[in-house]
N, C-alpha and C positions, 0 to 999 in steps of 0.2 A: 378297687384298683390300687389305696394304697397298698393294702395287705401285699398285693404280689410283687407292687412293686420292692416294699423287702424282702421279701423271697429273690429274687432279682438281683439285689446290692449284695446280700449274702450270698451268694451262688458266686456274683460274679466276683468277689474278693476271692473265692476260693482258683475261680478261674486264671486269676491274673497270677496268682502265685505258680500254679502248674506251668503256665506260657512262661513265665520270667527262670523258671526252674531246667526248662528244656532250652530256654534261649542261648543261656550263661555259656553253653558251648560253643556258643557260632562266633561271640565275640572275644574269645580266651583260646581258639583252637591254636590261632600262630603261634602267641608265648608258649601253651601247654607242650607243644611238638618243639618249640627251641630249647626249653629250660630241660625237657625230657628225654632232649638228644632221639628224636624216633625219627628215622627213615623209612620204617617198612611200608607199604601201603595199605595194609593190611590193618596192622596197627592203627594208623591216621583212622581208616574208615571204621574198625569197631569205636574210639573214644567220638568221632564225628556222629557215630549211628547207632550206638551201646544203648542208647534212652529208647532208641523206636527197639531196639530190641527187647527190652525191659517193659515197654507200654504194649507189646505182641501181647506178652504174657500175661499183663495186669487185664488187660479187656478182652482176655478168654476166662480169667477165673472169677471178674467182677461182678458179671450180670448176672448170673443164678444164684450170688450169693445174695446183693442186692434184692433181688427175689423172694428170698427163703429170711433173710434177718436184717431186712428194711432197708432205705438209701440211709439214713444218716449215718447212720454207723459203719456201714461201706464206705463212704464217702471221706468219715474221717479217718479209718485206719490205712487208706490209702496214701489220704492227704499226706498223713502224720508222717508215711514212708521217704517220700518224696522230699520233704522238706527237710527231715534229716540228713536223708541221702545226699543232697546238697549242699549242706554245711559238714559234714564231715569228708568230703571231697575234697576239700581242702588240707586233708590231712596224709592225702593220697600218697605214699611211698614212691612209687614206682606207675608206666603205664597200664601196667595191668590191674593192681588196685583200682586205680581212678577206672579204668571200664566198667568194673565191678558196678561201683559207687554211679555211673552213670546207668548200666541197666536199671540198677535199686531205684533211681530218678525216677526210669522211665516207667518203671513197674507200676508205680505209684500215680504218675498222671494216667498213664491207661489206664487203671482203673479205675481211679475217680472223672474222670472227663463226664464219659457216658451217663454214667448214672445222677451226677448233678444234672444234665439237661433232663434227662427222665423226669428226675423231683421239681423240676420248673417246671416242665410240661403239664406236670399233673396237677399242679398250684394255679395252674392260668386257665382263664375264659376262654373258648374257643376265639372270641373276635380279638383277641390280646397275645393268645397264644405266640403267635410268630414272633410277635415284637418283641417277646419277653426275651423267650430264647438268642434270639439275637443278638440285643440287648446284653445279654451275658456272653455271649460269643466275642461282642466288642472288646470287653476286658481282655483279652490274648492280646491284641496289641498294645495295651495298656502296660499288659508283664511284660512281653516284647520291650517296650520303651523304658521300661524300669530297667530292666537286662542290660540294656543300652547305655542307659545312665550310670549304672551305678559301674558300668566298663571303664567309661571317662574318666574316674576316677582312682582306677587301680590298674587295669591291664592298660588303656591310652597312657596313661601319664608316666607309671612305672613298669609296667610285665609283672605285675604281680598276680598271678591268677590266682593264689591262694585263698590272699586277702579277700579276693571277688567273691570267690564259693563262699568266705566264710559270711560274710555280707549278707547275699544273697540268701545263703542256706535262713542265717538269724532273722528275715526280715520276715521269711516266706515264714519262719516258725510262729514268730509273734499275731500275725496275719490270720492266721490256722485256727490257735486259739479263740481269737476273737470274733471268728466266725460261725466257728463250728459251735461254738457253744450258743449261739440264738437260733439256729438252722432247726426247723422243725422238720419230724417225721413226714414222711408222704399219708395222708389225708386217702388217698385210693388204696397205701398198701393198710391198711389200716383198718380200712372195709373190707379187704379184700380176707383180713386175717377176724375178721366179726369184731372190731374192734371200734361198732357203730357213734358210741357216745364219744368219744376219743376225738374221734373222726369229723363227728358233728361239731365240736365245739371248736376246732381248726377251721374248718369251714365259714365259721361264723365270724372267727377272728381275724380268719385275713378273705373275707371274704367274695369268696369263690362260690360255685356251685358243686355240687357233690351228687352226680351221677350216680346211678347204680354196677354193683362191681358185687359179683357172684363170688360168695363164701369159701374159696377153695386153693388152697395149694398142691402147686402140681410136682409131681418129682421132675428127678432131671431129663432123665428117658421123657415124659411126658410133655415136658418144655419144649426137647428138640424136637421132638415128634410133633410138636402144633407147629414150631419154625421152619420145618421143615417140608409140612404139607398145606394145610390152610394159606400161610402166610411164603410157602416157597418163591413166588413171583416177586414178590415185594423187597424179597430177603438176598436173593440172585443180585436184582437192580443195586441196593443199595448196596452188599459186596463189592461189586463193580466199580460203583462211583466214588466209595471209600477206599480203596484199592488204588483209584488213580489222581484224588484227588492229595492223597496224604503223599504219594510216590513224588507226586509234585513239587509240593510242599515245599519236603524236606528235602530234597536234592537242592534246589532253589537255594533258599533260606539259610541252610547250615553253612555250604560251603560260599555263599554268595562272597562274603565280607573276603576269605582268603584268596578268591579267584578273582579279582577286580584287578589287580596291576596288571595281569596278565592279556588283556584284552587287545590293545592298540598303545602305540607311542606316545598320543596324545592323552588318551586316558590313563596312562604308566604313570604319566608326572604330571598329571593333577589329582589322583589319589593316593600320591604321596602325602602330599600334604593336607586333604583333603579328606581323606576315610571315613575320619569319625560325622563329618556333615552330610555328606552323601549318604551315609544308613541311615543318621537322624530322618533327612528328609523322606527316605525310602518306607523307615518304621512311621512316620506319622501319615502318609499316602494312607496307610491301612486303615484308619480313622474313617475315612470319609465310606469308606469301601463297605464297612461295618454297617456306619447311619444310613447309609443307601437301600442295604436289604434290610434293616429295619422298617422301612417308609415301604418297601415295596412287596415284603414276603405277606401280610394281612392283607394285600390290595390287588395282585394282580397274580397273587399264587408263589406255592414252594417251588413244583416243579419248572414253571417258567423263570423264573429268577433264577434257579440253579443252573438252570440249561444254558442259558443267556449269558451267566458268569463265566463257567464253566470255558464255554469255547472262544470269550473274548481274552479268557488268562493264556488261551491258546494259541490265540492270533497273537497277543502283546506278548508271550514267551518267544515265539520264534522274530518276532519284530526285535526283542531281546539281544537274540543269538547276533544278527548283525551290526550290532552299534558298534558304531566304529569313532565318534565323537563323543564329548562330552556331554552336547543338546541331546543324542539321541539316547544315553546312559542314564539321564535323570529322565527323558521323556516316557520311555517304556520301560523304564524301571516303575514308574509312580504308577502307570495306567496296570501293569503286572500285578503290583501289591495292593490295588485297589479292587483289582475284581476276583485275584484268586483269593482273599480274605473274607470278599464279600461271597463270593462262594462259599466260604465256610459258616459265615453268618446262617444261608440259606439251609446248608447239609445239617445243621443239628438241630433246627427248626424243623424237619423232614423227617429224621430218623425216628424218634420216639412216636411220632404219628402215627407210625405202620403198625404198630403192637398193642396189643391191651395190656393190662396193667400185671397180671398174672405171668409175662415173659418180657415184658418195655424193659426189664435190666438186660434180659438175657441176648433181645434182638439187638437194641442198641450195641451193647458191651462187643457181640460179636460180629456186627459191621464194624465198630472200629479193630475188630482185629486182624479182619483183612485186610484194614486200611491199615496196619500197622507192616504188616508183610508188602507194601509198596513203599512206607516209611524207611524200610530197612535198607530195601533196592537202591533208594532213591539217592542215602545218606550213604549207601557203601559205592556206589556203580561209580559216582564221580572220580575219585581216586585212578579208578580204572579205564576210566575215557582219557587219560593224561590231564583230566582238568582243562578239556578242549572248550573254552567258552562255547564257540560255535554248534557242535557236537552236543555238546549238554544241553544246552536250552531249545534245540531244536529238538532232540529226545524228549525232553517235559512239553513241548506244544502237545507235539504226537500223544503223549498221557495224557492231557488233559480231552484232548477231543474222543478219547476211550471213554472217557467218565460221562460226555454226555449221555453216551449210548444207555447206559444204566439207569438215568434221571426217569426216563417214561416209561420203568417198569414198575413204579410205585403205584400209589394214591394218591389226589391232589384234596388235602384235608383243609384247605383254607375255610374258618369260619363253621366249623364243623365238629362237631365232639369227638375223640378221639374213641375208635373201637375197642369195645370188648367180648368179645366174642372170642371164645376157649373151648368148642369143638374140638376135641382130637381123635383124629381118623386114625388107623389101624389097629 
């Protein structure tokens, strides 16, 4: 157990820097659009949605490469993208630069997202499994809160968004390094490449169990051809549910902080003075949200805890839409960031389950790319709804109650060894 547990703390440092990486825009979008002089809407919504546009494309080319020349090395030259791309944002000319430099962000967390849970899934016990993933899933509010923090000090106090990126970018760098470099190869992909002794003595080290994982790599054709067919049903479901869970998300999330005075008269002028404590308390909601599907994805299932999350972030989204006070603003704000987070605890505890080891890069990577293609929606659409409080989080209920639909097209792998089975039909 301890083995995985470092498998775990390295993962999820990696994870905390992608989440704080993707955050830094929610809480620098105002300065960035004053100092930038931008009114188009257009504009606003690619620098607000430029990273899901970037992580589209990062978790469509991740997972077969992950596949064919291991996680860790996918995992860092991802990283490595992202963390750049985030400290040089800072350097950003003009709005269209900084787009740039925000896709390059995104490119780099979609593609390493996936495949870090892949390499945790594959490091853990079937009876640990959930918890682990989770577990590392927790870390995104932790970069979230870093995001957060390290705002108060540069964008709250002065508008300096520069300084933030350059912050941010430098922290996430040092962070990267110090990760990636004890992060071990995947132990499955490893057997799977006949790389038995290699394999075994990972095994021993951080002691796990080591399944059997049939000799073989498959081309690309041959990957989408097993995702496609064997695994079609599972592959549908999870589309779906990454599709409506990320559209959520990030509609939510990004623009939440810039759309808050707008609400009512009474919440106008208490988030005047008030901004930066109401997201404090909103980002640390997500904590408990986290530990929750920790304690429950091992105990009572993926797909029931996902289901459960799922359509309670649904009911507190549109509970959302009508706050018209202050009590009701921190009430169903907290219960919002607590289950749709815990939702996400659940979905990447789920996702790598459906796949054997032979396409676990390629299936995961391209669920989240359809989740990435609701990211995009999610982060551009608001702009275009006039920034209707009401309207917009009444649209994300509606999304999220799509995503249940997807949940019970899976497998419920609780306690279970993840499949391998590499049949491909045609």
């Amino acid at each position: 157990m301890r083995g995985e547990l470092r498998i775990v703390v390295l993962a999820g440092l990696l994870w905390l820097i992608s989440s704080q990486n993707v955050g830094v825009i929610s809480f620098s979008l105002r300065p960035i659009i004053s100092s930038l002089s931008i009114e188009e809407p257009l504009i606003k919504s690619l620098i607000g949605g430029g990273a899901n546009i970037g992580m589209l494309i990062g978790a469509f080319t991740s997972g077969f490469l992950a596949d064919r020349v291991g996680r860790r090395r996918i995992i860092g030259i991802y990283a490595a993208i992202h963390s750049l791309a985030t400290l040089l944002a800072g350097l950003a000319p003009s709005a269209e630069s900084l787009i740039l430099f925000r896709v390059a962000t995104g490119f780099g967390v979609g593609g390493a997202l996936p495949i870090i849970a892949s390499l945790v899934a594959e490091y853990s016990s079937p009876e640990h499994r959930g918890r682990n993933i989770s577990l590392v899933e927790s870390f995104w509010a932790v970069g979230w809160l870093s995001a957060l923090i390290l705002s108060y000090f540069t964008v709250f106090s002065s508008g300096d968004w520069r300084l933030y990126m350059f912050l941010a970018g430098g922290l996430s760098i040092i962070v990267f390094l110090g990760s990636i470099a004890r992060l071990p190869e995947s132990l499955r992909f490893l057997k799977m490449l006949g790389r038995r002794e290699e394999a075994s003595r990972l095994a021993t080290i951080y002691g796990v169990p080591l399944p059997e994982v049939e000799e073989r790599r498959l081309s690309w054709l041959e990957s989408v051809r097993l995702l496609l067919s064997r695994y079609r049903r599972e592959s549908i479901g999870l589309w779906i549910t990454w599709f409506s869970i990320t559209m959520g998300y990030y509609g939510i999330f990004i623009w939440l902080p810039s759309m808050l005075g707008s609400i009512s008269p009474e919440i106008g002028e208490y988030i005047a003075g008030n901004r930066f404590t109401y997201l404090l308390v909103i980002t640390l909601a997500q904590l408990p949200g986290y530990f929750s599907a920790v304690l429950l994805v091992d105990r009572v299932g993926r797909r029931r805890v996902l289901g459960i999350y799922l359509a309670a972030t649904a009911l507190s989204s549109f509970l959302f839409a009508s706050s018209r006070t202050v009590l009701e603003l921190y009430l169903y704000g907290i219960i919002l960031s607590f289950f749709d987070l815990g939702a996400w605890a659940a979905l990447y505890t789920y996702t790598p389950e459906q796949y054997p080891t032979h396409i676990r890069g390629l299936g995961s990577s391209w669920a989240g790319f359809f989740g990435r293609i609701g990211g995009i929606l999610g982060a551009t659409v608001v702009p275009f709804l006039g920034m209707d409080w009401y309207i917009v989080f009444t649209l994300f209920a509606l999304v999220h109650l799509l995503g249940v639909i997807g949940v019970f097209l899976g497998r419920e792998m609780k306690g279970v060894e993840m499949v391998e089975t590499i049949t491909v039909y045609g």
